[in-house]
C-alpha positions in Angstrom: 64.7 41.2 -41.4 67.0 41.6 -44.2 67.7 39.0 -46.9 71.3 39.2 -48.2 72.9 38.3 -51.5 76.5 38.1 -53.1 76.7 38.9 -56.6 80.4 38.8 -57.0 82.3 41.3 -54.7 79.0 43.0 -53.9 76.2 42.8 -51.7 72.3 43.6 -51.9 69.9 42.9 -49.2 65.9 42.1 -49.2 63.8 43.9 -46.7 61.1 41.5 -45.4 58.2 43.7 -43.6 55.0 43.2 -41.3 56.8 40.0 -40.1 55.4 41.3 -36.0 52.0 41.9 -37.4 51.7 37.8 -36.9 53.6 37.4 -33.8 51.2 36.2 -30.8 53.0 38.1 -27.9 53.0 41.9 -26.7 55.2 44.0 -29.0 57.5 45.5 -29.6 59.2 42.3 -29.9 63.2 41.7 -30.7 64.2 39.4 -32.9 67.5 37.4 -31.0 68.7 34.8 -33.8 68.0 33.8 -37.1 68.5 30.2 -39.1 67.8 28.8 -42.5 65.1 25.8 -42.7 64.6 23.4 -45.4 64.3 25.3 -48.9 65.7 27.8 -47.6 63.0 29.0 -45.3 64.0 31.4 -42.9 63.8 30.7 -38.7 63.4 33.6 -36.4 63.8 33.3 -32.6 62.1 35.8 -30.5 62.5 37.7 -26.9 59.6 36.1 -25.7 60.4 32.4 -26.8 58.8 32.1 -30.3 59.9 30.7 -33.6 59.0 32.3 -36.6 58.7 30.4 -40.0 58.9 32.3 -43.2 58.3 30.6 -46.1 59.4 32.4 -49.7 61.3 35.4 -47.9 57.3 36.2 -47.0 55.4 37.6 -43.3 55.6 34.3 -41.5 53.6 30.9 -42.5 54.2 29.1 -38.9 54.6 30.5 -35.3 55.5 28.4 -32.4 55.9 28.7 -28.6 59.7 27.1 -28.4 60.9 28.1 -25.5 60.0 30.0 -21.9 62.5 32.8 -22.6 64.4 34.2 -25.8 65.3 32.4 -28.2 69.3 32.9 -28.1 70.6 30.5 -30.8 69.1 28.9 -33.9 71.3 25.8 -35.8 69.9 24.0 -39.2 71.0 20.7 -40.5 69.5 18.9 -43.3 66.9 17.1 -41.2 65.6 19.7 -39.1 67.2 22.1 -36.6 67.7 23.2 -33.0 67.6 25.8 -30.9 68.8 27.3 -27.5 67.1 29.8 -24.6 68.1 31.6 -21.6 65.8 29.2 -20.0 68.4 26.5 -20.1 66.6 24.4 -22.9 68.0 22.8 -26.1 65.4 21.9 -28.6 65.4 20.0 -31.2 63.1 19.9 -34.3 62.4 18.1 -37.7 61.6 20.3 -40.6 57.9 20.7 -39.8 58.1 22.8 -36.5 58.0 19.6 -34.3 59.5 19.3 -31.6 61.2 16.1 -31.1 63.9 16.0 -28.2 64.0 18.6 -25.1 67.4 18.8 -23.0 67.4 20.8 -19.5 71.1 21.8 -19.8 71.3 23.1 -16.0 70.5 18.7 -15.4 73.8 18.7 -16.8 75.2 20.6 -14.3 75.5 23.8 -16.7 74.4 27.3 -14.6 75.5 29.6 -17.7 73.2 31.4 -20.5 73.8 29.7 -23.3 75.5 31.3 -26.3 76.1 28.9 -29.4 74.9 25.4 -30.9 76.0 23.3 -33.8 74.7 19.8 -34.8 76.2 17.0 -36.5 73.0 15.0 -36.9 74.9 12.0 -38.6 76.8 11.6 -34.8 73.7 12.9 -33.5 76.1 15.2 -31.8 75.4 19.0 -30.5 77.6 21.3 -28.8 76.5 23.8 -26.7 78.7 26.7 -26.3 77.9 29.1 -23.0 78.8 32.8 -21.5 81.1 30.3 -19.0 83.4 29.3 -21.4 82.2 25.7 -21.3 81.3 23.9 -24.3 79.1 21.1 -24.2 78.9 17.6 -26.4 75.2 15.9 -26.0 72.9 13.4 -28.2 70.3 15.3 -30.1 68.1 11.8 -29.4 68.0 11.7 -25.7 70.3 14.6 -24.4 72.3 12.6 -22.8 76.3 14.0 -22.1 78.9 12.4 -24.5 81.2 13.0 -21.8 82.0 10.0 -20.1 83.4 11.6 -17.0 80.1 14.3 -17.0 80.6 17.8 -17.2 81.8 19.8 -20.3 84.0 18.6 -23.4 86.0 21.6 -23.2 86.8 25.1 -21.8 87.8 27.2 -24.5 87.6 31.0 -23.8 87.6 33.5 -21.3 84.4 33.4 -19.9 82.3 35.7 -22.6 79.9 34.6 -25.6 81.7 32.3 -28.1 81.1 31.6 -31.5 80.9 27.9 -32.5 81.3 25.5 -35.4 81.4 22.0 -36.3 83.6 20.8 -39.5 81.4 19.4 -41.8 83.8 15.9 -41.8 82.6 15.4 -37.7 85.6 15.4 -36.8 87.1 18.7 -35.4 85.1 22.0 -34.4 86.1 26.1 -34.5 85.4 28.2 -31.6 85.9 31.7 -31.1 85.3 34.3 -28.6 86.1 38.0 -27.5 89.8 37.3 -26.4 90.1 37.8 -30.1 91.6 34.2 -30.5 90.0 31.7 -33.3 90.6 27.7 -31.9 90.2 24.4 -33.9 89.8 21.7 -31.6 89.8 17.6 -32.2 86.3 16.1 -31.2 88.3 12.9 -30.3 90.6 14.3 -27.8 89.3 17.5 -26.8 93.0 18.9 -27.6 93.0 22.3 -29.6 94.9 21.4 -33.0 95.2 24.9 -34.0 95.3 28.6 -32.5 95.1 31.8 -34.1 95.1 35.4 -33.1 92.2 37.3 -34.9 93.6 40.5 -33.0 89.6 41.1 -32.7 86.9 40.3 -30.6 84.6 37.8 -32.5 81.4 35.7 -31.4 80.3 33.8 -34.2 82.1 31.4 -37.1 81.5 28.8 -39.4 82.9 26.6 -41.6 82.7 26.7 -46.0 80.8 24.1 -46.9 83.3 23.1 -49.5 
């Protein structure tokens, strides 16, 4: 794992070692997502479903069995986090490692891995973004579909992983994927506000905090 810094137009990463010598599964193990926790503590999600704590850019403090497959996706707020597995599952968890809400997303009626999450816990909102194109709107309380009519808010991309972002007002979202194309989208309407051409593949974006 590498811990990066900017120091004005440069950057200088951190090497953080021995974090497998912890891990309680077979190695060699792959490391599928990473997140930030609360002060900065760093999330690991593993190939065989674990989540890795590290604590002070140290090997890891807290290991827990999340999910029945990898761990695909890791998203942070300022209350806890939540993560996403090729098992179908969407976690969430408060700061300590606990897990507080579980979602079957294939009770939904999604059949797709899934390949992004964000959460806006002040709406209690969390979009799920999947290898189908379909993006997702549930409660992060009971997993219940925001959707009215059922099914997904949106289809956004060609069918490929996206990348996806919430705007820190709760109002709109980014999504992008590898038809090269960058989309902001109104949470109200479900109507894409804005389209650009990255003239790249891309699967991941977020928004400045400022």
């Amino acid at each position: 794992v590498r811990c990066w810094s900017m120091n004005g137009s440069s950057l200088t990463f951190e090497v953080i070692h021995n974090i497998g010598n912890q891990v309680i599964a077979p190695l060699p193990q792959v490391y599928c997502c990473i997140g930030l926790g609360e002060n900065e503590d760093i999330l690991i999600g593993t190939s065989s479903g674990q989540l890795l704590k590290l604590v002070g850019r140290k090997e890891a403090s807290k290991i827990a069995k999340a999910h029945s497959s990898a761990v695909t996706c890791i998203a942070s707020t300022e209350g806890g986090f939540v993560t996403a597995s090729n098992d179908g599952t969407v976690k969430v968890w408060n700061s300590s490692m606990r897990c507080i809400t579980s979602i079957n997303t294939e009770s939904l009626g999604n059949h797709h891995p899934i390949s992004s999450l964000c959460w806006h816990q002040k709406d209690s909102s969390i979009l799920v973004g999947t290898n189908g194109s379909a993006i997702w709107n549930v409660s992060s309380s009971d997993g219940t579909n925001f959707v009215k009519h059922g099914g997904p808010l949106v289809s956004s991309h060609s069918s490929s992983p996206m990348g996806l972002s919430f705007n820190p007002n709760g109002f709109s979202f980014a999504t992008c994927g590898e038809d090269g194309i960058l989309r902001m989208w109104s949470l109200f309407d479900s109507s894409d506000t804005n389209v650009f051409d990255l003239t790249m593949p891309s699967r991941s974006c977020a928004f400045s905090p400022d």
